[in-house]
C-alpha positions in Angstrom: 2.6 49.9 -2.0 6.2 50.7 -1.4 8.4 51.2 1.3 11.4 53.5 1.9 14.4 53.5 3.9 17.0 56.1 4.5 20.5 54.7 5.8 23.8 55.9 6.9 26.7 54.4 5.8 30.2 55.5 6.3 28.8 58.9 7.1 26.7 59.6 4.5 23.2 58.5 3.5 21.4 56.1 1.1 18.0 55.0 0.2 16.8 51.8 -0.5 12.7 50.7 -1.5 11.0 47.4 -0.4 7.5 46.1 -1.3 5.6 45.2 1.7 6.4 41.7 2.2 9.7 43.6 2.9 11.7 42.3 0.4 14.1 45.1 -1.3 13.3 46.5 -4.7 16.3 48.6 -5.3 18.4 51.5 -4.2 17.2 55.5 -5.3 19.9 56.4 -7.4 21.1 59.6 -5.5 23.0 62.5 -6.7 26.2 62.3 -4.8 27.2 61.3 -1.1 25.1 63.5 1.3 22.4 63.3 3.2 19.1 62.4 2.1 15.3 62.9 3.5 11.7 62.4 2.4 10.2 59.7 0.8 6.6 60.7 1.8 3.1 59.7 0.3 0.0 57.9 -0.1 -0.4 54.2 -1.0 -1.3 54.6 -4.5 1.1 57.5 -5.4 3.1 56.8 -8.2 6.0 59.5 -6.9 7.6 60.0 -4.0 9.9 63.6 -3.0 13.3 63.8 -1.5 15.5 65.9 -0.4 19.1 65.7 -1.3 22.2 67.7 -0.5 26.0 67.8 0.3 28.6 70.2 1.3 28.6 71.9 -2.4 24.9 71.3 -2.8 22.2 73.4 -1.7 18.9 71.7 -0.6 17.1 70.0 -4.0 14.1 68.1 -3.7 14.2 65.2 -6.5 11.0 63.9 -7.6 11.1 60.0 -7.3 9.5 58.1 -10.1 8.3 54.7 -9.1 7.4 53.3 -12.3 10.7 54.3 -14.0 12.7 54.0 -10.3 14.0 57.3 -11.7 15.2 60.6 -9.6 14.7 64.2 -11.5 15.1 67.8 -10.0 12.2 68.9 -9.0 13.3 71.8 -7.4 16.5 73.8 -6.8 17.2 76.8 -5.0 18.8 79.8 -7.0 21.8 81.1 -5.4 25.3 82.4 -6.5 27.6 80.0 -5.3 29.1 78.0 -7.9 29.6 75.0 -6.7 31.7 73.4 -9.6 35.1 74.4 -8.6 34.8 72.5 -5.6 35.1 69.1 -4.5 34.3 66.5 -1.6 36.4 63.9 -1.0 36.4 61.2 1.8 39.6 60.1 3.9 40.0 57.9 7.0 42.8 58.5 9.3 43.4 56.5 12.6 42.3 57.8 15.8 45.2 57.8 18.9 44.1 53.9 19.5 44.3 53.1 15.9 40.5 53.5 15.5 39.7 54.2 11.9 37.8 57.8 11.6 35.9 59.0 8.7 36.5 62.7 7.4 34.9 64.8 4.7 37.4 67.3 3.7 36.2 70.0 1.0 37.8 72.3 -1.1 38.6 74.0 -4.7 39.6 71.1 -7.2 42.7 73.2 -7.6 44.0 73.4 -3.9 46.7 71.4 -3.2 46.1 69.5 0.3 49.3 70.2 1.8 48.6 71.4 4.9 49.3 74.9 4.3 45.5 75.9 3.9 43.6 78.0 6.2 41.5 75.3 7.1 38.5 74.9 9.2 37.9 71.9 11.3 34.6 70.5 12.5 33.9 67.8 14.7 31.0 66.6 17.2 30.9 63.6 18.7 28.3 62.8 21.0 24.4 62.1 21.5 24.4 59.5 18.6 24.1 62.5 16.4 25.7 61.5 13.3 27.1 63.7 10.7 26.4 63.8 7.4 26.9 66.2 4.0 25.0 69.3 4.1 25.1 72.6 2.7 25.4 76.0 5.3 26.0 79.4 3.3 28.8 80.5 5.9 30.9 77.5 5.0 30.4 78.2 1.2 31.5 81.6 1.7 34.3 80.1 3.4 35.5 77.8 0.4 35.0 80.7 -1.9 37.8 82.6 0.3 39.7 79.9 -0.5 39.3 77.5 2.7 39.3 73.8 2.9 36.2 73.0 5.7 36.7 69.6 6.8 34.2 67.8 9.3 35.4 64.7 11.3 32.8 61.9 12.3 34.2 61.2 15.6 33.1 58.7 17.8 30.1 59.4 20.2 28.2 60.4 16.7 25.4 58.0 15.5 27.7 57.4 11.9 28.3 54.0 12.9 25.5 52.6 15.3 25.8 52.2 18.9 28.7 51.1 19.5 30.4 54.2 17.8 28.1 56.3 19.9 29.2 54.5 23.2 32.8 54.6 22.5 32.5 58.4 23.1 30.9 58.6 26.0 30.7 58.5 30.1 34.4 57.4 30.9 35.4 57.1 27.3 34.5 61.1 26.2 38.4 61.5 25.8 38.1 59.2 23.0 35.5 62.4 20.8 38.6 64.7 21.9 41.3 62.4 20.8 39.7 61.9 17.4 39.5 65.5 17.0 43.2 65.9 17.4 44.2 63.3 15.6 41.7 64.9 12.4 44.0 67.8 12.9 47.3 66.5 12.5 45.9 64.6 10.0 45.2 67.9 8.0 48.6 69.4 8.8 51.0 66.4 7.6 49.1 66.3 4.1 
């Protein structure tokens, strides 16, 4: 007797519950800011499962406990990346119109964002895809070189509705590339 919705904000996701008059019973307490899926069952369960992870975080699925509106590891893939050197952080920089663009921007806790990095940039921008946290093996390997991987949420993505999608599109496409070059010299004059 519960519903769940997943949600995007500022590129990343979040879960909230409702009862079925639709009024809101809480948020899941997720691990981190990543992306999220799930939230699948019968009426009368009494759990739910999700998936949770993030650029450092390998796919776990959480169990969700409805009575205790608690989340524990259910399961976790073994691998041998470590992720705890590492760290995700958030920036916004402004776009070539002074549009204000969201980028994740990973890398060891020690590196020093100065710009001097090798660095590897990823954007998309288009379809009303949006981009959110998630883990990829090559990227890992990557950071444990000692890259930084950044993504950029430019416009034409789904991150911020349709408006955001719109805004990269048809005659304003130049807008996704702009963004992406902005991203850059945001990375190099850190």
């Amino acid at each position: 007797d519960r519903l769940f919705a997943t949600y995007i904000e500022d590129a990343s996701c979040m879960a909230r519950s409702f009862d079925l008059a639709g009024r809101e019973l809480g948020t899941v307490d997720i691990q981190g800011r990543g992306s999220v899926f799930g939230f699948s069952g019968e009426r009368d369960h009494r759990e739910t499962f999700y998936v949770y992870s993030d650029y450092v975080t390998t796919p776990t699925i959480y169990r969700y406990d409805l009575d205790l509106n608690a989340s524990t590891v259910f399961k976790s893939p073994k691998t041998a990346f470590d992720s705890s050197p590492y760290q995700t952080k958030q920036v916004f920089y402004a776009g070539k119109d002074g549009t204000r663009i969201p980028m994740w921007i990973t890398a060891r806790k020690d590196v020093r964002l100065d710009g001097d990095q090798p660095t590897l940039l990823y954007g998309y921008g288009g379809f009303n895809i949006p981009l959110t946290p998630g883990f990829s093996p090559a990227n890992a390997m990557w950071l444990e070189l000692g890259g930084v991987y950044a993504v950029a949420n430019l416009r034409g993505g789904g991150e911020y509705g349709e408006t955001w999608h719109e805004a990269g599109t048809r005659e304003h496409k130049q807008n996704v590339f702009d963004d992406f070059i902005a991203a850059g010299e945001y990375l190099v004059a850190q």
